[in-house]
C-alpha positions as CSV (number, residue, x, y, z in Angstrom):
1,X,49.6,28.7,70.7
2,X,45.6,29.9,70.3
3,X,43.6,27.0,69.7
4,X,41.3,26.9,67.2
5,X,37.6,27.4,67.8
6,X,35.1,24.4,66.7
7,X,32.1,26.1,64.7
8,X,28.6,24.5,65.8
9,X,28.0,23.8,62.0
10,X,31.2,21.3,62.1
11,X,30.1,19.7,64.9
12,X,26.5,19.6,63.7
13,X,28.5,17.7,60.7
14,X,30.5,15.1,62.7
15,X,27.1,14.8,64.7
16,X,24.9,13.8,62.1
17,X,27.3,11.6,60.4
18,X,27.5,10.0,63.7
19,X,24.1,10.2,64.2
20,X,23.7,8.2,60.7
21,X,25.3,5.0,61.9
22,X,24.2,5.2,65.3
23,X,21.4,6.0,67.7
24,X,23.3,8.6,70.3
25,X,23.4,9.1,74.0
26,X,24.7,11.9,75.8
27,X,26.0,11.9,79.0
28,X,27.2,14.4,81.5
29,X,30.5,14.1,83.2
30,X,32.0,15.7,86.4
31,X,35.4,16.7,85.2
32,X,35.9,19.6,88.2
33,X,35.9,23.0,87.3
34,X,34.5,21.5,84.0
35,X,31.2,19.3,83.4
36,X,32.1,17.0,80.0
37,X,29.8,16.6,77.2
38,X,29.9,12.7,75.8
39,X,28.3,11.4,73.4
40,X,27.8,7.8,72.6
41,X,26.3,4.7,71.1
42,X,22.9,4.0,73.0
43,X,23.5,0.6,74.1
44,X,20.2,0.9,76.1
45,X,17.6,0.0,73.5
46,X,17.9,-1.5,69.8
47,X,18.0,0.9,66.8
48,X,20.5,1.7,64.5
49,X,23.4,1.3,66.5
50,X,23.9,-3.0,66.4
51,X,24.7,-2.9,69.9
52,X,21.7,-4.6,71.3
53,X,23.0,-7.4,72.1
54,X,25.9,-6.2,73.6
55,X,23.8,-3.8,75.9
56,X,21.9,-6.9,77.1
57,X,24.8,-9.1,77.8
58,X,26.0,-5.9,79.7
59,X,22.9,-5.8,81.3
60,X,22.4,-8.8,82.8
61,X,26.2,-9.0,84.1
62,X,25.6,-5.6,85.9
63,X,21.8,-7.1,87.2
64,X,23.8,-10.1,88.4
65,X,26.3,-7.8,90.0
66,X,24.1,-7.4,92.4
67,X,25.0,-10.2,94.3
68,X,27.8,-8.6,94.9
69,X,26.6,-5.3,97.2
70,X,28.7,-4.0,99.5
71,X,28.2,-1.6,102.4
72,X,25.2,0.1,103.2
73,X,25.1,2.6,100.2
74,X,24.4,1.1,97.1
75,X,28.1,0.3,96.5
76,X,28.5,-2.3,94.3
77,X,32.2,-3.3,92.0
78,X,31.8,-2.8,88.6
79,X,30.6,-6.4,86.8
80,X,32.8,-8.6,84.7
81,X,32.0,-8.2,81.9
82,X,31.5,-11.5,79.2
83,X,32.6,-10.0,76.0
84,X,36.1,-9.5,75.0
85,X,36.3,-6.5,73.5
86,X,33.1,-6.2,71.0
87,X,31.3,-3.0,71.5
88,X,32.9,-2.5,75.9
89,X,33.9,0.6,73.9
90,X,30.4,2.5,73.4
91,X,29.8,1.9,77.2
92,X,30.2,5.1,79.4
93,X,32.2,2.8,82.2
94,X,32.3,3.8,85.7
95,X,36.2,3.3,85.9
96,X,36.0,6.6,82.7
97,X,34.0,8.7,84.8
98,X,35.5,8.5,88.0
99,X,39.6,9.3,86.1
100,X,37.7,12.3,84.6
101,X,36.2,13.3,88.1
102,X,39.7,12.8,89.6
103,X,41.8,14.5,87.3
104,X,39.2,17.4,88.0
105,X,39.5,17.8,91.4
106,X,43.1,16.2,92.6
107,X,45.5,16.5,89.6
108,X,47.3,19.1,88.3
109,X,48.2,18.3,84.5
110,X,48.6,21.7,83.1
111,X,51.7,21.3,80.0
112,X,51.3,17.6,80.4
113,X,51.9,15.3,77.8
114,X,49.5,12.4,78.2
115,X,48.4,9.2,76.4
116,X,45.1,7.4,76.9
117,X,45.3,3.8,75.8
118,X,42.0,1.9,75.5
119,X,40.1,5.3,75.1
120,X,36.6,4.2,74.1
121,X,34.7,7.4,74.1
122,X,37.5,9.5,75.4
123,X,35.9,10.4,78.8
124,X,39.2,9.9,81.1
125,X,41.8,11.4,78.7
126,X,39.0,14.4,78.1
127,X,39.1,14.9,81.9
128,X,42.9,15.6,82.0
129,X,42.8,17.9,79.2
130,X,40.1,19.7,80.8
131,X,43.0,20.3,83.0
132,X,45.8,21.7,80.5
133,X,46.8,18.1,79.3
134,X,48.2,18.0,75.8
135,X,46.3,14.7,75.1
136,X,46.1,11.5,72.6
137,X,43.4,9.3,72.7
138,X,44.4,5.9,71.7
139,X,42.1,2.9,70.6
140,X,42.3,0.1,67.6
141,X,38.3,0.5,66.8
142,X,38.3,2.9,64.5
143,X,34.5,3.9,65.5
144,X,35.3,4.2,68.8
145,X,37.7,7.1,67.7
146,X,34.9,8.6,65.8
147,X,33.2,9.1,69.2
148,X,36.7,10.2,71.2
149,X,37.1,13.0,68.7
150,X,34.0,14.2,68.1
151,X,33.5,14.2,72.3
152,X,36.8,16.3,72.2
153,X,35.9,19.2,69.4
154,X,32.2,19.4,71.3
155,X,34.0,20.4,74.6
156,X,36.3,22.3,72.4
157,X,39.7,20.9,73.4
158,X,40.9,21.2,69.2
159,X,44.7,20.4,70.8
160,X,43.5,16.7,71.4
161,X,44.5,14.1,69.0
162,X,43.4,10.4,67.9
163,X,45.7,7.5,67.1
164,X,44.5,3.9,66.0
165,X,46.5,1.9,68.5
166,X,46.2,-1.6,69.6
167,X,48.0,-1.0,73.0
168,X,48.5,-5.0,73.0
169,X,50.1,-5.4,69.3
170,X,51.7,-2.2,68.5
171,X,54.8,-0.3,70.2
172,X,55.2,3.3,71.3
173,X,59.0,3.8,70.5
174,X,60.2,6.0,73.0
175,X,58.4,8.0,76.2
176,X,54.7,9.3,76.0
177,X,54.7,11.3,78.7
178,X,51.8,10.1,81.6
179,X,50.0,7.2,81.2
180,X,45.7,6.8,81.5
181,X,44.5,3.3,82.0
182,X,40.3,3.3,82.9
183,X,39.6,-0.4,83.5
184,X,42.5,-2.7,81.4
185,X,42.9,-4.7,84.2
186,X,39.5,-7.0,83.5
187,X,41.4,-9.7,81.8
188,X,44.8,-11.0,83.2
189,X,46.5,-11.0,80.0
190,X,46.4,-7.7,79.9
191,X,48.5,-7.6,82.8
192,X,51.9,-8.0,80.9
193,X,51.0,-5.4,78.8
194,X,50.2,-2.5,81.7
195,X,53.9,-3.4,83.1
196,X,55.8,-3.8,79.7
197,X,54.1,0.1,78.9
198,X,55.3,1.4,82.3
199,X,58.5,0.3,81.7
200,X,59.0,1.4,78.0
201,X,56.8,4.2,77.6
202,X,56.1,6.0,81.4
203,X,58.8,9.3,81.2
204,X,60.7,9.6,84.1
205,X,59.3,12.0,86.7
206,X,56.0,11.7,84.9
207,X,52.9,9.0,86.3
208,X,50.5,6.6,85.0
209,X,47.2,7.1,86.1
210,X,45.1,3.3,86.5
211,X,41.5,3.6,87.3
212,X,40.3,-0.4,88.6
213,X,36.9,-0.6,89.2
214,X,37.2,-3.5,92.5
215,X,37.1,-6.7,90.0
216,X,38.8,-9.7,91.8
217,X,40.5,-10.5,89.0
218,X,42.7,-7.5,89.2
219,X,44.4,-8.9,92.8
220,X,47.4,-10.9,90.9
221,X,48.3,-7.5,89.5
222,X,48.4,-5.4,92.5
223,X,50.2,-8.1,94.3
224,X,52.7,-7.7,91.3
225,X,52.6,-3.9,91.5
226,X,54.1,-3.7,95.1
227,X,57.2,-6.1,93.8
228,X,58.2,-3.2,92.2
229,X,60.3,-0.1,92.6
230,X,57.4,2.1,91.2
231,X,56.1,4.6,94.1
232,X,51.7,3.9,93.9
233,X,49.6,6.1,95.6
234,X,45.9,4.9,95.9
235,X,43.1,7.3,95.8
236,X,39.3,5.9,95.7
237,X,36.5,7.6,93.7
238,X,32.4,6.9,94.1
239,X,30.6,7.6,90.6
240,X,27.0,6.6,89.9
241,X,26.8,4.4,87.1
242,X,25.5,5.8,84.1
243,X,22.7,2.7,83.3
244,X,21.6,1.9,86.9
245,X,21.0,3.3,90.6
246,X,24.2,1.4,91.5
247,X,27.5,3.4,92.8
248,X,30.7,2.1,92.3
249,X,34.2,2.7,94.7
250,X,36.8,2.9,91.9
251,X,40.0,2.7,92.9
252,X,42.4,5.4,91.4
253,X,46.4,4.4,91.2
254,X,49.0,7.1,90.6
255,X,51.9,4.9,89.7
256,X,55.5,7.0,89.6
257,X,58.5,6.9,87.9
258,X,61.2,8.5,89.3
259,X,64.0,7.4,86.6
């Protein structure tokens, strides 16, 4: 099926509403072959957007990261963050960029159906339908899917779709297809939830892709993870973050379900 082509006066349209609400950001993302537009909140500064105060407290977890350097590159794990939920959505995360830059360059998701659950911005579910993906970008703030879908029509992937979806409350009924999860695993009662959607929602013979960006807390779930029958492959990925000089080593699961 041809997809539709996005005319630059609709997305000048969805821009400027956006751009009403919000002071924007965009970013570039290595997705392979492809280089992703995204746009955002700025978090950076005050404004329009209300996030100031979650791009301090953001700020001075990732400044207190610091402590936390490792190796002799600039490699630091991504920092806890202190809010739950609030505006982590608006953030370009490191654990985002480096599933977008995988799928790009080690994936092949060409016919694949694939749900992204926790989307933010859309930057890791963009990535695999840069590849041939047939996508959904899931989230329950409903401004956060303002951003996922405008991000998809500006890269002009019009087969994308957005679903308000509380991946903790409400229930997929049957098989999705592959699974992308870029950094859930920050608070440990998310934990339940990752396994209860592998089990009820991962298609046989297709594989959940979990992007964890080296928090401590996510240990008790990989030490559950290898009680399983699941088959894990473990891949690591170095992105830049996008608000500092740091680099992060994000590590990048293939979790497979054979039946």
């Amino acid at each position: 099926m041809r997809r539709r082509a996005v005319s630059t006066q609709e997305l000048a349209r969805l821009r400027g509403a956006l751009a009403e609400d919000y002071d924007l950001r965009d970013y570039e993302v290595d997705a392979g072959p492809k280089v992703l537009r995204v746009t955002g909140p700025d978090i950076t500064g005050g404004g329009r957007s209300g996030l100031s105060k979650a791009a301090l407290a953001a700020k001075e977890a990732r400044y207190a990261s610091a402590e936390l350097l490792h190796g002799r590159d600039g490699l630091a794990p991504s920092p806890e963050s202190s809010a739950r939920g609030g505006s982590n959505w608006a953030e370009l995360w490191p654990s985002a960029r480096a599933m977008a830059s995988y799928f790009g360059h080690s994936v092949r998701m060409r016919s694949v159906d694939a749900v992204e659950v926790n989307c933010g911005l859309g930057t890791a579910g963009l990535g695999a339908a840069a590849k041939g993906a047939r996508v959904t970008l899931a989230d329950s703030n409903p401004e956060a899917l303002r951003f996922a879908r405008f991000n998809a029509l500006q890269n002009g992937f019009t087969h994308v779709r957005t679903l308000e979806f509380d991946w903790r409350k409400d229930r997929f009924t049957d098989h999705v297809g592959s699974l992308i999860l870029a950094d859930v695993l920050y608070d440990q009662g998310n934990f339940e939830d990752v396994f209860r959607m592998l089990k009820d929602n991962l298609a046989p013979g297709r594989t959940a892709f979990l992007a964890e960006p080296g928090r401590p807390i996510a240990t008790a779930f990989f030490d559950e993870l290898r009680k399983t029958d699941y088959r894990v492959r473990l891949d690591i990925e170095r992105v830049q973050d996008a608000y500092s000089d740091n680099y992060y080593l994000v590590h990048v699961l293939r979790i497979k379900k054979d039946r």
